[in-house]
N, C-alpha and C positions, 0 to 999 in steps of 0.2 A: 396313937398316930392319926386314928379318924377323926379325934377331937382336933387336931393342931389345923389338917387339913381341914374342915369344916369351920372354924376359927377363922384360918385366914380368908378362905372363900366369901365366909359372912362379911369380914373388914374390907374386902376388895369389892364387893357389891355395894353397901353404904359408901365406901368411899367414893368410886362412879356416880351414885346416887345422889351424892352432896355437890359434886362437880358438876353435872351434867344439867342441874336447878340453877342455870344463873337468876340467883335473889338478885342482883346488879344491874338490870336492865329498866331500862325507862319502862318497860311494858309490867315490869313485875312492882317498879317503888310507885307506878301512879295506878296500879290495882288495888293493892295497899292505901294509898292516900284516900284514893275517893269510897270505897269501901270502907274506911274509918269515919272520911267525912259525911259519907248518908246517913252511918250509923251514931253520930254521934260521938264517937270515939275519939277526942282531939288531941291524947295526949298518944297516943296512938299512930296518929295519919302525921306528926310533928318527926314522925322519923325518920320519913322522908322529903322532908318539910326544909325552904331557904330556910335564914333567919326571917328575913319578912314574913314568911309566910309564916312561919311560927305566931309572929304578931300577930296577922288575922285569925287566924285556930285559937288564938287566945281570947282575942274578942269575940269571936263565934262562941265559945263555951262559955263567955259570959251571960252571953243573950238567950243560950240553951237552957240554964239553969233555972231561968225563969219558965219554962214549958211545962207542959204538963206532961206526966211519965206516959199517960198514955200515946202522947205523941212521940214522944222518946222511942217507948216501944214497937210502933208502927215503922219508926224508920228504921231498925234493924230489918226490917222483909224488907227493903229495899235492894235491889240487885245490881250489879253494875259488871257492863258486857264490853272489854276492850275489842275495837271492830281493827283497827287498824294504830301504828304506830312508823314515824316517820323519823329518822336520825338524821342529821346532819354536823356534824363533828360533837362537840360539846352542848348540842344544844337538841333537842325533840321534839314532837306533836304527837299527841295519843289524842285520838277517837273512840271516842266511847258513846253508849247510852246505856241509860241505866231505866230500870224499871216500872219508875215512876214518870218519865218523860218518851215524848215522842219522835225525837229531832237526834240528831248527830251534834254531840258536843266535843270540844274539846277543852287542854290542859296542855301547859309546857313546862317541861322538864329542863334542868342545865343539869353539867355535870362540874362536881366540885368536889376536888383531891379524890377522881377515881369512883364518885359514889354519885349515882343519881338522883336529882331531889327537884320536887315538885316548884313549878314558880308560881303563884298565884298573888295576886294581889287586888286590892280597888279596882284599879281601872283594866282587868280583865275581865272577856265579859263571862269567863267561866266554861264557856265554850258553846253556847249552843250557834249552831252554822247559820242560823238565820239573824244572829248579834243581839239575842234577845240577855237579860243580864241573868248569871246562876242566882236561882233563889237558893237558900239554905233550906233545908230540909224543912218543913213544916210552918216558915215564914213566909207572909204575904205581906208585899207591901199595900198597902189603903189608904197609903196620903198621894200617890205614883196621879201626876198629871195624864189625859190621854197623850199620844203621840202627836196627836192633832191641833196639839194646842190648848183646847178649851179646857175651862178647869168645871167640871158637873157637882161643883158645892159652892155655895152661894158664899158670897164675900160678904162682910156686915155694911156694906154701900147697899147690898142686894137684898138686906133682911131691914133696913131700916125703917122704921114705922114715923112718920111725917104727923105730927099731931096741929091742930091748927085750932 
């Protein structure tokens, strides 16, 4: 009889326990996402992923592939800290920063058939508040004009040598 009662008490706990975790929440699929995505993880962070967004995860993992492991590696210590999370019907804003940056970023979520999933795409700027664009983990851009206009690498008008 101690066993039946102790049985069910255990089943009644896990099952509160399972219930009480909404996995379902914009706050929990874009911990998941971007926690995949610092680390590298893209078939992963794809689970809470549109279909487009699928497409960019798959071209991120192209471009990862070419890295070196030890960058790979370093981006697993990456941490990422949901600050704040905004609903409005079908649609969401998560705040976050993560470990490696200084700034408040954000990410939008939609929801589709009941299940929250991350929107990302090109013309997001990934989130950081000041519209700066998300780099990918361990990528720098080094063609990136300044903001200013000027370009600080000489055109071949600028290197050409005049012989007379």
């Amino acid at each position: 009889m101690k066993k039946l009662l102790l049985s069910l008490a255990a089943t009644f706990v896990i099952a509160i326990a399972l219930t009480s975790c909404n996995t379902n929440s914009p706050k929990a699929a874009a911990d998941k996402f971007l926690t995949n995505l610092y680390h590298m993880d893209y078939e992963a962070a794809k689970e809470v992923a549109t279909e487009d967004t699928k497409k960019m995860l798959d071209m991120m993992a192209q471009f990862s592939s070419m890295m070196p492991d030890s960058t790979k590696e370093s981006a697993k210590k990456i941490k990422v800290d949901i600050k704040d999370v905004k609903e409005e019907g079908d649609k969401a804003t998560v705040i976050y920063t993560t470990s490696e940056s200084a700034g408040d970023q954000k990410i939008d979520l939609v929801k589709q058939n009941g299940k929250w999933l991350v929107q990302y795409n090109k013309q997001d700027t990934g989130g950081d508040m000041t519209e700066q664009p998300m780099e990918e983990p361990g990528m720098t851009d080094t063609t990136a004009v300044p903001a200013d206009g000027t370009n600080t690498t000489p055109s071949s008008a600028d290197t050409a040598v005049t012989t007379r």
